[in-house]
C-alpha positions in Angstrom: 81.5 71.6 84.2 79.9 71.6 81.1 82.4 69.2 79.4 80.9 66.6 82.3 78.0 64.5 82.4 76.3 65.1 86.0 74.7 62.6 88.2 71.4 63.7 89.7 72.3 65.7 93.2 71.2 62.7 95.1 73.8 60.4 93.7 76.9 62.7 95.0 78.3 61.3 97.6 81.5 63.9 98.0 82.8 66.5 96.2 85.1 69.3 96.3 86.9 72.0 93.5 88.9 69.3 92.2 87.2 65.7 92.0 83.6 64.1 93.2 82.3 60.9 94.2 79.3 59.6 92.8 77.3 56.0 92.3 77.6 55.0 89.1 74.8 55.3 86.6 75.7 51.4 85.6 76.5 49.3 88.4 78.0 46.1 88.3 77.6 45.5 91.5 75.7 47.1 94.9 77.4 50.1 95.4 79.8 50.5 92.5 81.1 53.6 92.9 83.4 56.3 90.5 86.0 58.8 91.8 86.0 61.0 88.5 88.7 64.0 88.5 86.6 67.2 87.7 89.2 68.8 84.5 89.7 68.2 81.5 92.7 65.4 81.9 91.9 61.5 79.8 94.9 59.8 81.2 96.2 60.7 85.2 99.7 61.0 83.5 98.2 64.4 82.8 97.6 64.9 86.2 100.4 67.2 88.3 102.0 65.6 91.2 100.0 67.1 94.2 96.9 66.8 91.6 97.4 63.3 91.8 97.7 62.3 95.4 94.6 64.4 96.1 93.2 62.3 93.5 94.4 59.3 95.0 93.5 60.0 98.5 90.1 60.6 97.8 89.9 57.3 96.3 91.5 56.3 99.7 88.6 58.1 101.5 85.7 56.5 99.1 87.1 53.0 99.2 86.9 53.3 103.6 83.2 54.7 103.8 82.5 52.0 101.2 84.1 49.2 103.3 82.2 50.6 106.6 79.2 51.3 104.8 78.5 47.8 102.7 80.4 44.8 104.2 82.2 44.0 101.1 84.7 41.1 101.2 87.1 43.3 99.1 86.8 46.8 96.4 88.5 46.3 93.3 89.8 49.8 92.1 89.7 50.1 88.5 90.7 52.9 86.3 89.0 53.1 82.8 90.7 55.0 79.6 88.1 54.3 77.2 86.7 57.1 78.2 87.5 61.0 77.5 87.6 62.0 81.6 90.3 60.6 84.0 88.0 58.7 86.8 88.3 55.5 89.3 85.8 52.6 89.4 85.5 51.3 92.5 83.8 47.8 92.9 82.6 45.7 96.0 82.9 42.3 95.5 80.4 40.3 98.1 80.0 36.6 97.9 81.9 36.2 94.4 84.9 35.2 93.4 86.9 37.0 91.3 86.4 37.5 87.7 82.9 36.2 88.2 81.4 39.7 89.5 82.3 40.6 85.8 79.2 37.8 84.4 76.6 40.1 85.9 74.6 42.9 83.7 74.4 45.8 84.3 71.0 48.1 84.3 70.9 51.7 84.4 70.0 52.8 87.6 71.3 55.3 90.4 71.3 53.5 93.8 70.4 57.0 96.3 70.5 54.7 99.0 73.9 53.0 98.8 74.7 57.0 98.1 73.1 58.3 101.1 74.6 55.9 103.6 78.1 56.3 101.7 77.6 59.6 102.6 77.0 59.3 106.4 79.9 57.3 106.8 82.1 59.8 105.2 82.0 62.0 107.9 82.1 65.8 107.9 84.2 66.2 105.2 81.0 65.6 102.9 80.3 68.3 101.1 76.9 68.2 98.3 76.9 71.1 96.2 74.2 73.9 96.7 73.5 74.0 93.2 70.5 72.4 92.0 70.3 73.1 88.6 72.4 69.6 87.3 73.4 68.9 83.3 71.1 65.8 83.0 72.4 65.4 79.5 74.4 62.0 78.3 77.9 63.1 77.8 81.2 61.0 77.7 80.2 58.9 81.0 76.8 57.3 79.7 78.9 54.9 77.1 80.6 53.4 80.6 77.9 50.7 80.9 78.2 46.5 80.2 79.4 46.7 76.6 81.4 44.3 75.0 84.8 46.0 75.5 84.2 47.5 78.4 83.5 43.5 80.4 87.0 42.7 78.2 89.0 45.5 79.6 87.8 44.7 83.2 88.8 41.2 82.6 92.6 42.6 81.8 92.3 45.2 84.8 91.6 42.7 87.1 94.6 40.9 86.5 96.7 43.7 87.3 94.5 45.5 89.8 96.1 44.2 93.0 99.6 44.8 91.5 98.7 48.6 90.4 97.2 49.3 93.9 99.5 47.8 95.9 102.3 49.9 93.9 99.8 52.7 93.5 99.9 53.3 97.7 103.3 52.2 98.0 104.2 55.0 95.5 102.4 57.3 97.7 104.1 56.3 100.6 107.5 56.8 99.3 106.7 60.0 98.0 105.4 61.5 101.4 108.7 60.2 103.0 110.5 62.4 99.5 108.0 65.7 101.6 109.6 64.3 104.6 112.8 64.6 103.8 112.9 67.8 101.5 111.6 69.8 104.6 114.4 68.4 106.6 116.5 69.5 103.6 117.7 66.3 102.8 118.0 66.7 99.6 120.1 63.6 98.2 117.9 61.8 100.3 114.7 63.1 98.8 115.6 62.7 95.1 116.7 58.7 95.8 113.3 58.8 97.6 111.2 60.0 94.7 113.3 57.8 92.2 112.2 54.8 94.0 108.5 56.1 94.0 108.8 56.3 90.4 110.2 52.8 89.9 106.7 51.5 91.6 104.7 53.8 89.2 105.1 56.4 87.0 103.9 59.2 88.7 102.9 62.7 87.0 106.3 65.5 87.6 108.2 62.7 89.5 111.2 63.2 87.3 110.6 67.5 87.4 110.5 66.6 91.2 114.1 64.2 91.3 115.5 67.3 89.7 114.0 69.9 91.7 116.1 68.0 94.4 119.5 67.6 93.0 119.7 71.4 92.1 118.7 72.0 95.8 121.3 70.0 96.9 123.7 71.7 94.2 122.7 74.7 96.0 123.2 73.6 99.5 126.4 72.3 98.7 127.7 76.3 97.1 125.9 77.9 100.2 128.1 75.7 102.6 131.4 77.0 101.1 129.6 80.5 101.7 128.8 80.1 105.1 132.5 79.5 105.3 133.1 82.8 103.4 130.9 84.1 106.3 133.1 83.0 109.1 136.1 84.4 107.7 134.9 87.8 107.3 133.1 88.0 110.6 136.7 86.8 112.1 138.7 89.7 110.1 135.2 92.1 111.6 133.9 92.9 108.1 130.5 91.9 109.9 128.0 94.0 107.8 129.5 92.2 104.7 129.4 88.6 106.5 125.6 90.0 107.6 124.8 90.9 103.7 126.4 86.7 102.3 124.6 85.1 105.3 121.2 86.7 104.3 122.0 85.5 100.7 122.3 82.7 101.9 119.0 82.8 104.2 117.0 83.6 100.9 118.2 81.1 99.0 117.1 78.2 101.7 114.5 79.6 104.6 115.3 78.6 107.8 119.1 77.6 107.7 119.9 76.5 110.8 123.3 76.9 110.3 122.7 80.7 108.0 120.3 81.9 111.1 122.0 80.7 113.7 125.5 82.9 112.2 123.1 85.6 111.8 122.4 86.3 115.4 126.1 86.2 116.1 126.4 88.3 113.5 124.1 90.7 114.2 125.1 91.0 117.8 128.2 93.2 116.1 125.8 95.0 113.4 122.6 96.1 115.0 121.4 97.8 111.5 120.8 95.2 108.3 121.4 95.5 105.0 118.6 95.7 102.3 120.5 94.9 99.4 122.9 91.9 98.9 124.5 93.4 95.7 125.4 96.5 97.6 127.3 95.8 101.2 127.3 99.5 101.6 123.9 100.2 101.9 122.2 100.1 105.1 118.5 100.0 105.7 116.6 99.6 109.2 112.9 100.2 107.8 111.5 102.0 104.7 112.5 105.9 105.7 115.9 105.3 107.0 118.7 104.0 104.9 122.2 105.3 104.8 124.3 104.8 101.2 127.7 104.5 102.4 129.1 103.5 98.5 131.4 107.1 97.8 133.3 106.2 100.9 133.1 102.7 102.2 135.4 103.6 105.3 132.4 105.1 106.7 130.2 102.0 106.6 130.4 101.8 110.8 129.7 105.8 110.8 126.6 104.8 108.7 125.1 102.2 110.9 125.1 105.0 113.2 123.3 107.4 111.6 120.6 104.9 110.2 120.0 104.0 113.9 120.1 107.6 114.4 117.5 108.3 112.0 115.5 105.1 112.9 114.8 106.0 116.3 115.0 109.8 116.1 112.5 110.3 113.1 109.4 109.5 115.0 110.4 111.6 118.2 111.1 114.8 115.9 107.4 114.5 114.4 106.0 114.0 118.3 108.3 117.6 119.4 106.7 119.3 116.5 103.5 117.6 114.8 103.0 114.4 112.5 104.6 115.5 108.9 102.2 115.2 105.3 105.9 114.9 103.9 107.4 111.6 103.1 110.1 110.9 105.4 113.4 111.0 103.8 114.5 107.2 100.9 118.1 108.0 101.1 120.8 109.7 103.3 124.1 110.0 101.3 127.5 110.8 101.6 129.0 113.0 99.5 131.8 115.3 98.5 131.1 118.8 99.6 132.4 121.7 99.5 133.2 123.7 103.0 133.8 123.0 106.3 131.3 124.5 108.1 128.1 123.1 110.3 125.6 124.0 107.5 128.0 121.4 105.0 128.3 118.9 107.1 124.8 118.3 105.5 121.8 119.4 103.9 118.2 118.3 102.6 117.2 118.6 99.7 114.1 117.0 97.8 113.6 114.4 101.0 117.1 113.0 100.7 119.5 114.2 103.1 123.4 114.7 102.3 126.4 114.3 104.3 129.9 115.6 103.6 132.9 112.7 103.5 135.4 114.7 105.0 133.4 116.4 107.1 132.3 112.6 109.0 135.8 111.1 108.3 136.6 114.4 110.6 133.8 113.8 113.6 132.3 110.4 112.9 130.3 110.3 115.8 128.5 114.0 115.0 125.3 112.7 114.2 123.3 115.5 115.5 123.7 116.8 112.0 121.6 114.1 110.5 119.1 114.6 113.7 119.0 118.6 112.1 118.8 117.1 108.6 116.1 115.6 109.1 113.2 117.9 111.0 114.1 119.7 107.4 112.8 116.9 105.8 109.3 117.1 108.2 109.4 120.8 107.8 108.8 121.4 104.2 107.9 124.9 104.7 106.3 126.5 101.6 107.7 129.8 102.7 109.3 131.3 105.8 112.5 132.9 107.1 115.4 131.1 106.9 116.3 131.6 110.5 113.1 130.3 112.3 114.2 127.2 109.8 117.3 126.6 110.8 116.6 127.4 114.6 113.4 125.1 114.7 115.6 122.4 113.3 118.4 123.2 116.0 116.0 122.9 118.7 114.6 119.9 117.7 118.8 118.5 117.5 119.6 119.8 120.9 115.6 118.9 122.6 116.3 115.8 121.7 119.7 115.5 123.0 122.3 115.7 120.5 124.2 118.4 122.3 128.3 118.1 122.5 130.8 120.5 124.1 130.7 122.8 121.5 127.1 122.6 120.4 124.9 123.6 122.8 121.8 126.4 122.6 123.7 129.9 122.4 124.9 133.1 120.5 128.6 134.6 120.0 129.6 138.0 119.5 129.1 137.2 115.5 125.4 136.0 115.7 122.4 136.8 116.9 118.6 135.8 116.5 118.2 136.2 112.7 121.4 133.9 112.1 119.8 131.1 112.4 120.9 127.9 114.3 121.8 127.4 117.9 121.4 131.2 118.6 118.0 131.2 117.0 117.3 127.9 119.0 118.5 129.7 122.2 115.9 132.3 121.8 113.3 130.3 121.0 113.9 128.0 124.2 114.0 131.5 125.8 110.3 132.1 125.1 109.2 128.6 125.4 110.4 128.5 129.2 109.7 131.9 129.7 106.6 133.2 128.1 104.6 130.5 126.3 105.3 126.3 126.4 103.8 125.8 123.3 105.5 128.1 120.8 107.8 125.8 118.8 104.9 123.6 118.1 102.8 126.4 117.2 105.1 128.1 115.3 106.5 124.9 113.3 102.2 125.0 112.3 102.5 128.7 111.2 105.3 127.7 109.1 104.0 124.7 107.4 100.8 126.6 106.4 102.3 129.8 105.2 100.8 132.0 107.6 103.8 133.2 109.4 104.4 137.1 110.3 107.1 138.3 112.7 103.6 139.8 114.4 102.9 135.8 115.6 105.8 136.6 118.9 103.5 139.9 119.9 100.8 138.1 119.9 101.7 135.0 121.6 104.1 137.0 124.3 103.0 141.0 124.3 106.7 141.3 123.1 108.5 141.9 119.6 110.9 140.1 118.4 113.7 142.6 119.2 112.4 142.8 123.0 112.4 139.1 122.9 116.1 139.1 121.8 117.4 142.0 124.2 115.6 139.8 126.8 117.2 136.6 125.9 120.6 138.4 125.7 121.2 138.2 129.3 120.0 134.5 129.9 120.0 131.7 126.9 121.1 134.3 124.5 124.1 135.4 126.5 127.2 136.5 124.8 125.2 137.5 121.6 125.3 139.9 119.2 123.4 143.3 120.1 121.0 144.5 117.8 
């Protein structure tokens, strides 16, 4: 605050980051005091809105511990611009009248008493700074004394003072009521509000403000005819694009009543939300699980699906095997692939998994194949056999129980172990029930640290892998291929 001459700390009766209360160095009468705005601003027209009423209801504050501290029969409230710093006077008149409080001379002096009492009246929302170390220099306050000009532009303050105050708090008033009414969004209300404010006194950003309102109201007005937008698609049961305009329209104005309360009806028919308003065929339920429906819109229902699918099955596949270091998948995809076997119906590939079009226009409720997709995405494995891959990732689809009538743990006369998939899965829910309950778990570790060897089954059952197999053939391995 080096562009402020400082009182000594004894003469502050409140201050905070924005404004302080002091005696002043001159007083014209007992307890003469100055509300004095703390940056640089010479006129309040500089001051912003919300600037300005805290100004003001400091002033409010100083001018009721003055009353209760002094007995004055009134406080004039003056403001100054002769001066480089935007401040209040504030001036007790006692057994005077009027213009004749003006006659006396005043003598540099700070009255600490009138400021200490001031200050026990205030309350607890006095605060004296901890800082000792004052600028006792003259600066642009110390020429605020009983100079020629300064009595003469009293004299024409005066005769305005009760006018400017009275508009001054009426202002306020009105302007409170503009709050009022913006938070109830009232918006044509609010602007005539903060015009009529403005018509008592010029307040700093009133006419910013009045606009601020009508474009609301502009707004609130295009929103309405898309709430009716809204309606109509919910009616025709495009719900996830009525979900994607009603949180547009949510954005634009917080707490709708109308947008929120469509929302929930809404959302009763769409249990997955959208995460981008520019794209109604993307759906999101958190940060790993969002489904991009845009190749084939037909599929947006099949999509919610699979990112509820993924929402509430990614957790439960890193509890069956171990938590991942792997980032859980940004994207699952449809695309056009080639084939029509399991393995197309989707793949993983760089933490994004893909899904075939046809295959889901085909069986849009298989989403066992994303559940498969996505231990991938956990797995990670630096190196490996591809069949403990694709038969830990099978187990994990079928544990968790996304098993149909045709895809269940098993081998056919075509497959056995080293094939991967359901048959590998079947063996290795062989040996887990069998030999050792922990196998998958341990073997998924094996895998992820590159330590695998097909030694890992003699040591964790006393059997090979092709004892293990010819064992397995004649219970979850049944109908298999023989080695």
């Amino acid at each position: 605050m080096a562009y402020l001459p400082l009182p000594p700390k004894e003469a502050i009766i409140y201050e905070d980051d924005d404004v302080f209360v002091c005696v002043a160095d001159h007083p014209i009468t007992k307890g003469h005091c100055r509300v004095i705005w703390k940056h640089p601003a010479t006129n309040l027209s500089q001051l912003g809105q919300n600037e300005y009423l805290h100004l003001m209801r400091v002033v409010d504050q100083a001018r009721n511990a003055l009353a209760a501290t002094l007995g004055a029969e009134n406080i004039y409230l003056l403001f100054m611009d002769e001066t480089d710093q935007a401040h209040w006077d504030l001036v007790p008149r006692y057994n005077t009248k009027g213009l004749n409080i003006f006659l006396h001379k005043p003598q540099k002096r700070y009255d600490l008493e009138v400021a200490k009492a001031v200050r026990q009246n205030w309350g607890n929302s006095v605060f004296v700074p901890k800082n000792d170390s004052r600028n006792k220099s003259k600066g642009r306050f110390a020429g605020l004394r009983g100079s020629i000009y300064f009595k003469s532009a009293l004299v024409f303050l005066l005769l305005t003072a009760a006018t400017l105050t009275f508009s001054q708090y009426k202002a306020d008033s009105l302007m409170q009521k503009g709050a009022r009414q913006d938070r109830g969004q009232q918006y044509v209300q609010a602007a005539q509000t903060l015009s009529d404010a403005n018509g008592f006194i010029a307040l700093p950003g009133t006419q910013n403000a009045i606009k601020a309102e009508e474009d609301k109201n502009g707004r609130w007005q295009t929103d309405a005819i898309e709430l009716n937008k809204a309606d109509s698609l919910q009616k025709s049961g495009q719900y996830v694009k009525a979900l994607h305009l009603l949180e547009a329209v949510s954005a634009d104005f917080p707490g709708y009543p109308a947008a929120q309360s469509k929302m929930k009806e809404v959302a009763s028919h769409v249990p997955a939300t959208a995460s981008s308003f520019t794209n109604p065929n993307l759906v999101v339920v958190n940060d790993y699980c969002a489904v991009d429906a845009t190749r084939a819109p037909d599929l947006i229902d099949t999509a919610i699906k699979l990112a509820l699918t993924c929402q509430s099955t990614y957790p439960k596949i890193e509890n069956l095997l171990q938590p991942s270091a792997y980032l859980p998948p940004h994207r699952v995809y449809f695309q056009n692939l080639a084939g029509t076997s399991y393995g197309e119906g989707g793949y993983e590939e760089g933490g994004n998994v893909y899904l075939s079009i046809s295959y889901f226009r085909n069986h849009p409720n298989d989403v066992g194949i994303l559940v498969h997709e996505l231990t991938h995405v956990t797995q990670s494995y630096p190196a490996g056999p591809q069949w403990v891959k694709e038969g830990i990732a099978d187990y994990a689809r079928l544990e968790l129980g996304y098993k149909t009538s045709t895809y269940n743990y098993g081998c056919n006369g075509s497959s056995n172990y080293g094939s991967g998939y359901t048959c590998s899965a079947a063996l290795l829910k062989f040996i887990e029930r069998k030999y050792d309950g922990g196998i998958v778990k341990t073997l998924d570790a094996r895998m992820r640290a590159g330590t695998y060897s097909d030694a890992f089954f003699l040591y964790r059952t006393g059997l090979n892998l092709n004892q293990l197999y010819k064992a397995c053939l004649s219970a979850d391995c049944k109908g298999g291929q023989k080695l």
